[in-house]
ROPAFI-80989 format. One record per residue (C-alpha): residue number from 1; residue in one letter; x, y, z. Coordinates in steps of 0.02 Angstrom, whole numbers. Layout:
// residues N
{NUM,"a",{X,Y,Z}}
...
END
This chain:
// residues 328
{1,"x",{686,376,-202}}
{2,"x",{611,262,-68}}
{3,"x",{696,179,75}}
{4,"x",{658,-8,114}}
{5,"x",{652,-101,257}}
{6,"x",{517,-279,211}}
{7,"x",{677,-372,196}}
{8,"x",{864,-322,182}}
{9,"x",{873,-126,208}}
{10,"x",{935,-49,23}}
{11,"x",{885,122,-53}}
{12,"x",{785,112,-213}}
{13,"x",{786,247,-313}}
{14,"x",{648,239,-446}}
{15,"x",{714,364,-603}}
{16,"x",{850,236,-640}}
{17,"x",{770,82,-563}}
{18,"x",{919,57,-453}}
{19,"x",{946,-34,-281}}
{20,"x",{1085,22,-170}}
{21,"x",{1126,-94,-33}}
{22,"x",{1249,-34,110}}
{23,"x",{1398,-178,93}}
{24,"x",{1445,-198,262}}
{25,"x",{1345,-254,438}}
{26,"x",{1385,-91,508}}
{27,"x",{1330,8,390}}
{28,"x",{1159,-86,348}}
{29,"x",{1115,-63,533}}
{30,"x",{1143,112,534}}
{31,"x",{1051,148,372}}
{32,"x",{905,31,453}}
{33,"x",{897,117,616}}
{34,"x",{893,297,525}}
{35,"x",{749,233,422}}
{36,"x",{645,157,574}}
{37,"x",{669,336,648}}
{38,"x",{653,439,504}}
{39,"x",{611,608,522}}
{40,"x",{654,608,727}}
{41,"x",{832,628,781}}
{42,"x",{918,480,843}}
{43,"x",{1048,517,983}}
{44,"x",{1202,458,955}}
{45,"x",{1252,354,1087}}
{46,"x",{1085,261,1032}}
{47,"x",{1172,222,872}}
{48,"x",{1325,194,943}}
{49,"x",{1228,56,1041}}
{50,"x",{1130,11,894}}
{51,"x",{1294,-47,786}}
{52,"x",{1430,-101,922}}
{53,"x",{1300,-152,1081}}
{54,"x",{1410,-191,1249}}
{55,"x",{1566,-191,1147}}
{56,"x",{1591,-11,1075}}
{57,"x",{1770,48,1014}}
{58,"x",{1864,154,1104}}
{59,"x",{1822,308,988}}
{60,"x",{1653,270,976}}
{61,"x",{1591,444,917}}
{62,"x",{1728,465,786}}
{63,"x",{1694,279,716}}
{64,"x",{1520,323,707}}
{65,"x",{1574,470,611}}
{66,"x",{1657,381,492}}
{67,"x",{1496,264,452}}
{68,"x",{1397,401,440}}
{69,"x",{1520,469,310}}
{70,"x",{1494,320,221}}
{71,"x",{1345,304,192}}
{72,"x",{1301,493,148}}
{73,"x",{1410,440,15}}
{74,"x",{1290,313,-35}}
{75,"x",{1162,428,-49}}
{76,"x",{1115,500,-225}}
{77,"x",{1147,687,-268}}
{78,"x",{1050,782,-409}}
{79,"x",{1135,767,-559}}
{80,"x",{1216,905,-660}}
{81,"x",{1112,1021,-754}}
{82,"x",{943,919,-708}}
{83,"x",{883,1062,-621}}
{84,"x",{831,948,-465}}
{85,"x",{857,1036,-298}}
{86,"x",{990,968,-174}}
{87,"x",{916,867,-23}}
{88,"x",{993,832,112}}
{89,"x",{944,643,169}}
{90,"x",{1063,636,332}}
{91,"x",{1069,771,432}}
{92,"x",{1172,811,576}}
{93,"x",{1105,865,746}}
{94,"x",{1198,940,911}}
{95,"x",{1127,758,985}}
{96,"x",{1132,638,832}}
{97,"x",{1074,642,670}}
{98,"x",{901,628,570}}
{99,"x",{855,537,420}}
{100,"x",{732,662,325}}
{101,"x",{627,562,168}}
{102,"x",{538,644,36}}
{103,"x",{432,484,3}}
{104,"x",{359,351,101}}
{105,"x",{460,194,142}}
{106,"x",{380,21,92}}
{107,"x",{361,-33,274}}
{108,"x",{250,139,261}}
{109,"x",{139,95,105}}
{110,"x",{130,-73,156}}
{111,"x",{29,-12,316}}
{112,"x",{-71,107,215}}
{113,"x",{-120,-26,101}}
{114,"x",{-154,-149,249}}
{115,"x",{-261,12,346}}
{116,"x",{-371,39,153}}
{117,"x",{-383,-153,138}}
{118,"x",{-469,-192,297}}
{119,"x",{-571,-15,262}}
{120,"x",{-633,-125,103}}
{121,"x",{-652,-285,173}}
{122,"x",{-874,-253,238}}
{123,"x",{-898,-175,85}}
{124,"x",{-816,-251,-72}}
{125,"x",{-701,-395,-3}}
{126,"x",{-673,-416,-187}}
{127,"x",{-547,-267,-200}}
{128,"x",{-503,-266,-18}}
{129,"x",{-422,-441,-65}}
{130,"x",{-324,-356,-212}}
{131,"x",{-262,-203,-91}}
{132,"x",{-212,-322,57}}
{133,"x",{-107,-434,-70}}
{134,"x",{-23,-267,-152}}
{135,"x",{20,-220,19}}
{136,"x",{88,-399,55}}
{137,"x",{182,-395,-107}}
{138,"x",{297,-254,-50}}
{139,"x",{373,-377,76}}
{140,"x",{544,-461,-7}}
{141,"x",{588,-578,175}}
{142,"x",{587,-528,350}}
{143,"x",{603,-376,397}}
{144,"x",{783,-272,411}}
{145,"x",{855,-423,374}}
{146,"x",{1046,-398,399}}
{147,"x",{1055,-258,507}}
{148,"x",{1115,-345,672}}
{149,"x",{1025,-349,827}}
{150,"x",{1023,-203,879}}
{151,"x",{857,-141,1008}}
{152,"x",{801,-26,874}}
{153,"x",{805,-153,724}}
{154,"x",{746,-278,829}}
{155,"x",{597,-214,894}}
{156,"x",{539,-141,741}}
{157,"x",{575,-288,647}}
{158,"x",{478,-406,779}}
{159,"x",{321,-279,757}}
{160,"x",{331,-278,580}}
{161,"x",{344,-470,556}}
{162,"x",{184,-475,671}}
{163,"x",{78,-352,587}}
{164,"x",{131,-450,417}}
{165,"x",{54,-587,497}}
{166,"x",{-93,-501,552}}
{167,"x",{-105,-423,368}}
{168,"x",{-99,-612,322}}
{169,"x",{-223,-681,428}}
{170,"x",{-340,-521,374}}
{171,"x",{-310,-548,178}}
{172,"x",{-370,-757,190}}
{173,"x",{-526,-686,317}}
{174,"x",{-564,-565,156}}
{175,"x",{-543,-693,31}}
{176,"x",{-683,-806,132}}
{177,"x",{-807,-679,145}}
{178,"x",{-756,-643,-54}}
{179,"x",{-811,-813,-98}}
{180,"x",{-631,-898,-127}}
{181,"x",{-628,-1047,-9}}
{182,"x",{-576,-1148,-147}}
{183,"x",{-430,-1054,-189}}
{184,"x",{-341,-994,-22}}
{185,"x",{-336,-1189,34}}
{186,"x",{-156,-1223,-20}}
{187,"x",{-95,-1063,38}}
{188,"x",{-177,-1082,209}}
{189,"x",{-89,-1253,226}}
{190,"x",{84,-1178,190}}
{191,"x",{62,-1055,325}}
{192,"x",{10,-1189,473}}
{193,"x",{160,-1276,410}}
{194,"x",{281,-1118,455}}
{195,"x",{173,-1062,590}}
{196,"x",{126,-1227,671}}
{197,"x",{64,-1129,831}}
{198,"x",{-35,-970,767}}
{199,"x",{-207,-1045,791}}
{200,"x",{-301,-907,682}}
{201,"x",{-219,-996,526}}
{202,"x",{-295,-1154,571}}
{203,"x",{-448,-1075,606}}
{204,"x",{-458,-1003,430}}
{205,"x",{-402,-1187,347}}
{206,"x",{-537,-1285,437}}
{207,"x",{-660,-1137,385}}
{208,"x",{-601,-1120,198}}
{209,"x",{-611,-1350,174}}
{210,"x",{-781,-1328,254}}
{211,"x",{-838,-1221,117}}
{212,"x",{-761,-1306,-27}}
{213,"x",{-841,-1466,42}}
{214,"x",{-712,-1543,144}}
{215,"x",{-770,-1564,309}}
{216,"x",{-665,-1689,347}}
{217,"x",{-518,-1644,300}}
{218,"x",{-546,-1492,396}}
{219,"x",{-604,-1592,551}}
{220,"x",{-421,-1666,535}}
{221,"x",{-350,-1505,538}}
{222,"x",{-416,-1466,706}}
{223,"x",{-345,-1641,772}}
{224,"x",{-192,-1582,710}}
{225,"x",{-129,-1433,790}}
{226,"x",{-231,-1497,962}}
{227,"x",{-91,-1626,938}}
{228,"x",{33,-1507,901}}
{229,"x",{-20,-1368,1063}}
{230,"x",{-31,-1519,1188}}
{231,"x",{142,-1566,1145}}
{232,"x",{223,-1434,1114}}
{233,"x",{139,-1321,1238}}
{234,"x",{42,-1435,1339}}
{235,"x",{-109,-1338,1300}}
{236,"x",{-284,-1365,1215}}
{237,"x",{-343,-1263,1069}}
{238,"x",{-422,-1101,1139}}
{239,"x",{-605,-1085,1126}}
{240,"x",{-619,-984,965}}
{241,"x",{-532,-1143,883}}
{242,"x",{-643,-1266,973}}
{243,"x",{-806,-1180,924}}
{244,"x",{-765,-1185,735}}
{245,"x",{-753,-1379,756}}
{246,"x",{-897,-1373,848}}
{247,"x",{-996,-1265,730}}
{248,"x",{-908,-1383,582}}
{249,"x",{-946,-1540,658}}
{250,"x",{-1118,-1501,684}}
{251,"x",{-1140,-1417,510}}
{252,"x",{-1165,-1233,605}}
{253,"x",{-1042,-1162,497}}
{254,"x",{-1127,-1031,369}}
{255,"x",{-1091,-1074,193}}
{256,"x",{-996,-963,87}}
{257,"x",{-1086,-757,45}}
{258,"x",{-1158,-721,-136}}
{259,"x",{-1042,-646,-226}}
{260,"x",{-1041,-459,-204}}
{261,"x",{-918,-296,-236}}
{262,"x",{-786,-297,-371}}
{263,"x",{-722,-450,-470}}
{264,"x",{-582,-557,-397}}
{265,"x",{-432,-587,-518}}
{266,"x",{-391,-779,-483}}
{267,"x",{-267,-849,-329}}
{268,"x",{-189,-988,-434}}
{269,"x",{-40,-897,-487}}
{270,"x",{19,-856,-307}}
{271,"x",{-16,-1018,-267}}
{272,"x",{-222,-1064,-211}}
{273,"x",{-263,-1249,-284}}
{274,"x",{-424,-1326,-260}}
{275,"x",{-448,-1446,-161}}
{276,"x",{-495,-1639,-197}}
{277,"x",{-657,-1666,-211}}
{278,"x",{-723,-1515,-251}}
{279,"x",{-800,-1502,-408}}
{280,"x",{-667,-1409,-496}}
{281,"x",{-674,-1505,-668}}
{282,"x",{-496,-1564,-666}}
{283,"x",{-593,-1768,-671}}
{284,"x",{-586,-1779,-479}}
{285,"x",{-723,-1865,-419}}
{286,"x",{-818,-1817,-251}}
{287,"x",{-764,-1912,-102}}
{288,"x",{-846,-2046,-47}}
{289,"x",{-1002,-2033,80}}
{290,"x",{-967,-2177,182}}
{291,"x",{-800,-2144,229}}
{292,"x",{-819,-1966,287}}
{293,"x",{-958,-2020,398}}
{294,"x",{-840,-2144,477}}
{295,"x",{-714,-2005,499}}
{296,"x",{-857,-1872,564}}
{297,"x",{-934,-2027,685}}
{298,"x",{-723,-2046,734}}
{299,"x",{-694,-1870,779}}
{300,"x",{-873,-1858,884}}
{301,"x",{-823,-2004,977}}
{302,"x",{-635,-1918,1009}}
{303,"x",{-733,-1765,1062}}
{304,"x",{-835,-1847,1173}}
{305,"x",{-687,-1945,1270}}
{306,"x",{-587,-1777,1276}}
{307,"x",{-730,-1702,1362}}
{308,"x",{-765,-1833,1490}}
{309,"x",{-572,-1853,1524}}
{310,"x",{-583,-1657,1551}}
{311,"x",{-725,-1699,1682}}
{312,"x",{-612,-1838,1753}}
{313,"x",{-487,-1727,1773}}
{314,"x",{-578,-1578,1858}}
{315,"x",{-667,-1715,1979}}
{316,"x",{-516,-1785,2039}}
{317,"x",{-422,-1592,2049}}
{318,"x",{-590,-1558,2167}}
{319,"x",{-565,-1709,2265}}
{320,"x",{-374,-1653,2291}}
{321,"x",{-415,-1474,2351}}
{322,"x",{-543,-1551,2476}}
{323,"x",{-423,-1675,2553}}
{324,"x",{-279,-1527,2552}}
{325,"x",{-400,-1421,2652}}
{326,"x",{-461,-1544,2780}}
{327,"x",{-273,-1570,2816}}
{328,"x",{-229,-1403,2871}}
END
């Protein structure tokens, strides 16, 4: 039986391919808490906290009680005559209560799979792209989804959501040194969309057009999220992202490894398309020279005038401290 947290909290228990989902918002937060501290007692005035915040009932303990009822309830027992020995999941304490597993949880495996993934990714990026996308596979929406707000839900839920990303932004690194440029392009584009300001997906767009012949498409991609950071943030790109413009303008970018390590199954049925342009056989025809040097000379020029407006900018700042000074 496995508990699972990579989207709403439910116990899965594998002989009878069953999910069990706690019903009510009480309930799912107290299961999810229990699982985010399994194996560690969890006071309960923590829980009490977890499911009721500033607002607790006035017989806090024995309402807690009462979910905590509940939901052993939900938990299964051997069965008759199967010769399976009892376990107790939930297990009272004199401060609280522990949640004690007998398998890992998916949030769990998916870190083990993230941890052998990366372990992979030097040495056969091949299969440390298959390992990174089991691991991703596990997830079913954001994490703990339904179980409140809670400070224990929460914070493991924001950490979990950011090393998804993190798993994310690993697997489409992988896939680049695997030789799938090609492939990861659509998915890549999908993520800037829903992460407009997490500059390391941008970084691995403009990298993965580049190598399937794009460059300036993926000179456009840097022009857009400096668009997006100044107004959103009033910020530039940070220098990692300028540097891979820089290296792509200038054609400084290494081209794609040899092939090397296990095979790669292909990304088209989670959703990698080639792009135009690239050669793929689908009829499309290569774009046309003229057009992308007027883009390339277009974007040098917009360099250029960002950098001189920069200067502007610091001259005049310099003249302002001077004249502030020689006024005190």
């Amino acid at each position: 039986m496995e508990f699972r947290i990579l989207g709403p909290v439910q116990i899965y228990d594998d002989g009878v391919d069953v999910s069990v989902v706690p019903t009510g918002a009480k309930q799912r937060a107290l299961l999810g808490a229990l699982v985010v501290r399994a194996g560690q007692v969890v006071p309960a005035e923590r829980l009490v906290d977890e499911l009721w915040a500033e607002r607790p009932p006035a017989r806090a303990a024995n309402a807690l009680q009462a979910h905590v009822a509940r939901l052993r309830r939900l938990l299964p027992q051997p069965l008759p005559g199967s010769g399976e020995p009892h376990h107790e999941w939930l297990v009272t304490r004199p401060l609280g209560y522990v949640l004690r597993l007998r398998a890992p949880t998916d949030a769990q495996r998916f870190h083990r799979l993230v941890a052998e993934g990366r372990a992979l990714a030097a040495t056969d990026p091949g299969r440390a792209v298959e390992v990174l996308r089991e691991g991703l596979a596990l997830w079913r929406g954001p994490a703990l989804e339904g179980c409140g707000r809670g400070t224990i839900c929460s914070t493991e839920a924001a950490l979990l959501e950011e090393n998804r990303l993190v798993a994310l932004e690993t697997l489409y690194d992988t896939c680049l040194r695997a030789g799938l440029a090609q492939e990861i392009t659509g998915e890549l584009e999908e993520l800037t969309t829903t992460h407009p300001l997490r500059e390391r997906f941008y970084e691995l767009l403009m990298t993965a057009l580049y190598r399937s012949g794009r460059q300036a498409e993926a000179l456009g991609t840097y022009e857009r999220v400096r668009r997006r950071l100044v107004h959103d943030l009033g910020i530039e790109p940070g220098p990692v992202l300028r540097g891979r413009m820089e290296a792509i303008l200038h054609h400084g970018l290494p081209g794609p490894p040899a092939a090397s390590g296990s095979a790669v199954r292909p990304l088209s049925a989670v959703g990698g398309q080639p792009g135009p342009g690239t050669g793929t056989g689908t009829g499309e025809t290569a774009r046309p020279v003229g057009p992308l040097h007027d883009e390339i000379a277009w974007l040098r020029h917009r360099l250029e005038r960002l950098a001189r407006e920069q200067r502007d900018l610091a001259d005049r700042l310099d003249r302002l401290t001077a004249r502030d000074v020689a006024g005190l």
